[in-house]
Each structure stands twice: as structure tokens, then as C-alpha cells.
C-alpha positions as CSV (number, residue, x, y, z in Angstrom):
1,X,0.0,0.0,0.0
2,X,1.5,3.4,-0.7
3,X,2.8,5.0,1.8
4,X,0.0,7.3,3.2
5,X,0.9,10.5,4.7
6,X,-2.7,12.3,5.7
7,X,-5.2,9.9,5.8
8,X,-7.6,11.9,6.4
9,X,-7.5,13.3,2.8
10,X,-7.1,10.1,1.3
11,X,-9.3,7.7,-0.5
12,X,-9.4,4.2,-0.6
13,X,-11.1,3.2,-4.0
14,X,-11.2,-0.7,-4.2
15,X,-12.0,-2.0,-8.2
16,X,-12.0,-5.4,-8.9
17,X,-8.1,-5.4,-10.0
18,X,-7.5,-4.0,-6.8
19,X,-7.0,-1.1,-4.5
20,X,-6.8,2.6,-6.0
21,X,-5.1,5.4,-3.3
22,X,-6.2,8.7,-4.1
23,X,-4.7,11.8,-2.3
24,X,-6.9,14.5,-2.0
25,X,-5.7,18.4,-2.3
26,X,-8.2,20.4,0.5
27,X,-5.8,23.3,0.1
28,X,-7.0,23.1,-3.9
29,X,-10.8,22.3,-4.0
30,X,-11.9,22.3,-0.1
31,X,-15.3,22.0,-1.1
32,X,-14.7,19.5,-3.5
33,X,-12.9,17.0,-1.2
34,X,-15.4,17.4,2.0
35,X,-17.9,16.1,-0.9
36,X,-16.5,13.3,-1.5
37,X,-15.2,12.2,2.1
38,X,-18.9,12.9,2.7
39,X,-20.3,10.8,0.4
40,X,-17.3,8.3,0.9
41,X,-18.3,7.8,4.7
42,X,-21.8,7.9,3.8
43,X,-21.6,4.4,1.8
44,X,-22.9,6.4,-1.2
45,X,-20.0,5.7,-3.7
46,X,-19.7,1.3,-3.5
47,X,-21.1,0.0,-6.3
48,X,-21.5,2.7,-8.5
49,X,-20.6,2.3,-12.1
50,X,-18.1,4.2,-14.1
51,X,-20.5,5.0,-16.8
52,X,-18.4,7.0,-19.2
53,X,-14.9,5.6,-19.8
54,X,-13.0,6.7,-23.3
55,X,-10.2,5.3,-23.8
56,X,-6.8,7.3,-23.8
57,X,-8.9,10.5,-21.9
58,X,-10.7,9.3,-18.6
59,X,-13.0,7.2,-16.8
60,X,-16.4,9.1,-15.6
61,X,-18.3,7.6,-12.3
62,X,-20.0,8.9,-9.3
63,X,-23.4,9.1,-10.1
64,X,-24.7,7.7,-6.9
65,X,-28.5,8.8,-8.2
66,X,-28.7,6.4,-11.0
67,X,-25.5,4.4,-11.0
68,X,-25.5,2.2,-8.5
69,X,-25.4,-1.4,-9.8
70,X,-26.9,-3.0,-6.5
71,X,-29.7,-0.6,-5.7
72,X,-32.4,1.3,-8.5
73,X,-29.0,0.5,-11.1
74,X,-30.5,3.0,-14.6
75,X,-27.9,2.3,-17.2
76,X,-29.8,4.6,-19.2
77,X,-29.9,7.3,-16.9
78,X,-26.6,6.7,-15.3
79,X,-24.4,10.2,-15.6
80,X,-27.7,12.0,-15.5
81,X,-27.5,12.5,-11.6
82,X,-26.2,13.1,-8.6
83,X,-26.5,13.1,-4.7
84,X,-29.0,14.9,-2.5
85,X,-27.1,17.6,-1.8
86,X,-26.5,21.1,-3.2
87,X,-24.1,21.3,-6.5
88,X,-20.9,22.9,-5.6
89,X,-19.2,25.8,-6.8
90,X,-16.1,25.7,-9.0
91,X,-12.8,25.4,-7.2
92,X,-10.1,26.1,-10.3
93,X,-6.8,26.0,-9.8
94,X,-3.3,25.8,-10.9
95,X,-3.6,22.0,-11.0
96,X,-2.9,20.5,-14.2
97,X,-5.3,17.4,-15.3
98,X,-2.7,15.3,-15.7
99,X,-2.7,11.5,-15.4
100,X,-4.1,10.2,-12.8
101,X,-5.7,13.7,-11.8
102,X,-9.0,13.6,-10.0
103,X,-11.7,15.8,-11.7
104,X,-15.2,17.0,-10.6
105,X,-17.6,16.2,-13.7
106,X,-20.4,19.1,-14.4
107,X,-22.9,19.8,-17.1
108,X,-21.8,22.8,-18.9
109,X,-22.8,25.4,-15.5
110,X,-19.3,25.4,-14.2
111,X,-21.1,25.6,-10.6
112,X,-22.9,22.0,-11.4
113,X,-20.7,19.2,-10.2
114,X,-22.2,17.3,-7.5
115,X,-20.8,13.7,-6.4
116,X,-19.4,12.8,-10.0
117,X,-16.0,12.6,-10.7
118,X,-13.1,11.4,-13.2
119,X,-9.7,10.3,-13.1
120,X,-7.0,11.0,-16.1
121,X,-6.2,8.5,-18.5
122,X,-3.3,10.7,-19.7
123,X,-2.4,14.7,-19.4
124,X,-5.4,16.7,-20.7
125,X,-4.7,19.7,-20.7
126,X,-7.0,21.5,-22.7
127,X,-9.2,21.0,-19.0
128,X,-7.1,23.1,-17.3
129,X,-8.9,25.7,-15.4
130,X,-12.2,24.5,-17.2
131,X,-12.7,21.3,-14.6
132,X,-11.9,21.6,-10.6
133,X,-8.9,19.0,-10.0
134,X,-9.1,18.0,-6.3
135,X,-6.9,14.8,-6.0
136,X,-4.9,12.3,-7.8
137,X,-3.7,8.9,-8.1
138,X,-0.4,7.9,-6.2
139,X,-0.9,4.0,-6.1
140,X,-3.5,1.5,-8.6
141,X,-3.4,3.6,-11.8
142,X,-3.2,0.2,-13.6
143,X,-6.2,-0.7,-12.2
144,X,-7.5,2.1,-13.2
145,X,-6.2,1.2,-16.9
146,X,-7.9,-1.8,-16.7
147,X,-11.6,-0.4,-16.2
148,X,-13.8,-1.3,-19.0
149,X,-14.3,1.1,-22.2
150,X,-17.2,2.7,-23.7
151,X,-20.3,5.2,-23.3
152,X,-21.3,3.2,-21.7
153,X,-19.5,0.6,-21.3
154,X,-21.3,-3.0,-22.3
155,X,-20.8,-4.2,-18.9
156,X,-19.6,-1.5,-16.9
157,X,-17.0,-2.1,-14.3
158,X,-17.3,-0.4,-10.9
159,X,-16.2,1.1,-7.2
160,X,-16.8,-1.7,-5.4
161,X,-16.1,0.3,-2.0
162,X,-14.9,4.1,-1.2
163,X,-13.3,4.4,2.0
164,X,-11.2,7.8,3.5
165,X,-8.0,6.1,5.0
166,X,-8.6,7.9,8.1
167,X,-11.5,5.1,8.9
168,X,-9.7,2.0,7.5
């Protein structure tokens, strides 16, 4: 396991290859990262789909409305939602979206992400200060390789659990 300096801000994804460590940046996107440690602790993130994955960009997941492949799972409305609480506003940064970055997904309102985020396949930089970055991968990226392809994906791979170190 990587060697995990503030647990507090850092996640624990588990796929089915294996464990994903994510360090969070609440000096970045404050708002962003109490989200998801929110949601995290809440149970609301295991078993949601990634529902958008496009090969060499990113893999898209989080919609804990519609995406959840054990309870109400929508395929066809999976990316169309998000959690019951308020959308947040943009945090943009320096932060480049490079691989492995962790990016809040919105509709085209910059102020619209809720609980559905992305990780980098590669560096895309053309989402620099377009997409608020609030973490990124220091251990499992080749798990997150391995996640299955397409819009949606045939048969979508997911987060099996998200857990915040801190309660591990």
C-alpha cells in the first residue's frame, strides 16, 4: 500500500483489480474534497458504475443517483444524476489534469458538479482551469487502466467500496 501521509484526505477506492489510493488536495478544492469524504463515509459511492470511460482521456463515475449497480441501477440514466445535496461551486486551480488527476464532472454550468467525478487516463490539458482538479492517483493507476471502455460501457465495471483512510 503506498505510503499514506494524511489519511484523512485520502481515499481508498477498491475495483475489482484491486485497491486505487487517491490523495486529495483540500488546500486546492476544499469543497470538492469534503464532498467526497462525505459521500465516501456515507456508503454512497460502492457499487456505482463508471458510466463513461473513453479510452486514452478518462473514466467518468459517481453518479450515486442512478449508478449504482446493486440498488435502482439505470444504465440509461446513469451520468444524469447526482446526490441529494447542493451542486458545488467551482474550485479552479493551478492544478494541471494530468494522469491520474482527480476531476469533478459538471454539465456545462461550471457551478454543477455534485458527487461525480473522473480520473485522467493521460495529461489533458485542454481541462485546465475548465474542470476543478481535487486529487490524484499515487498508487493502482493500472487498475484504473484496466476499467472497462465505452459510453457506456457494455458491462460496466465499478467502485466496489470508497473508503477515507482515516477510517480503515
Amino acid at each position: 500500500m503506498a505510503d499514506i501521509k494524511d489519511p484523512e484526505n485520502t481515499i481508498i477506492m477498491t475495483l475489482k483489480d484491486g485497491d486505487v489510493v487517491i490523495q486529495l488536495l483540500p488546500d486546492v478544492a476544499p469543497k470538492h474534497v469534503e464532498r467526497m469524504k462525505e459521500l465516501a463515509r456515507a456508503g454512497a459511492y460502492d457499487n456505482v458504475a463508471f458510466h463513461r470511460v473513453i479510452d486514452g482521456f478518462m473514466a467518468q463515475t459517481g453518479d450515486v443517483e442512478h449508478a449504482n449497480m446493486e440498488k435502482d441501477y439505470n444504465p440509461g440514466r446513469a451520468g444524469t444524476g447526482g446526490s441529494d445535496m447542493p451542486d458545488l461551486p467551482a474550485e479552479f486551480s493551478k492544478v494541471p489534469h494530468a494522469r491520474g488527476a482527480l476531476g469533478a464532472a459538471r454539465s456545462a454550468n461550471p457551478n454543477s458538479a455534485n458527487s461525480q467525478f473522473f480520473i485522467s487516463f493521460k495529461d489533458n490539458d485542454f481541462l485546465n482551469g475548465q474542470y476543478t482538479v481535487y486529487g490524484h492517483v499515487i498508487e493502482g493507476m493500472a487498475h484504473v487502466d484496466a476499467i472497462a471502455k465505452g459510453e457506456p460501457p457494455r458491462n460496466p465495471d465499478r467502485m466496489i467500496s470508497v473508503k477515507v483512510a482515516a477510517d480503515v
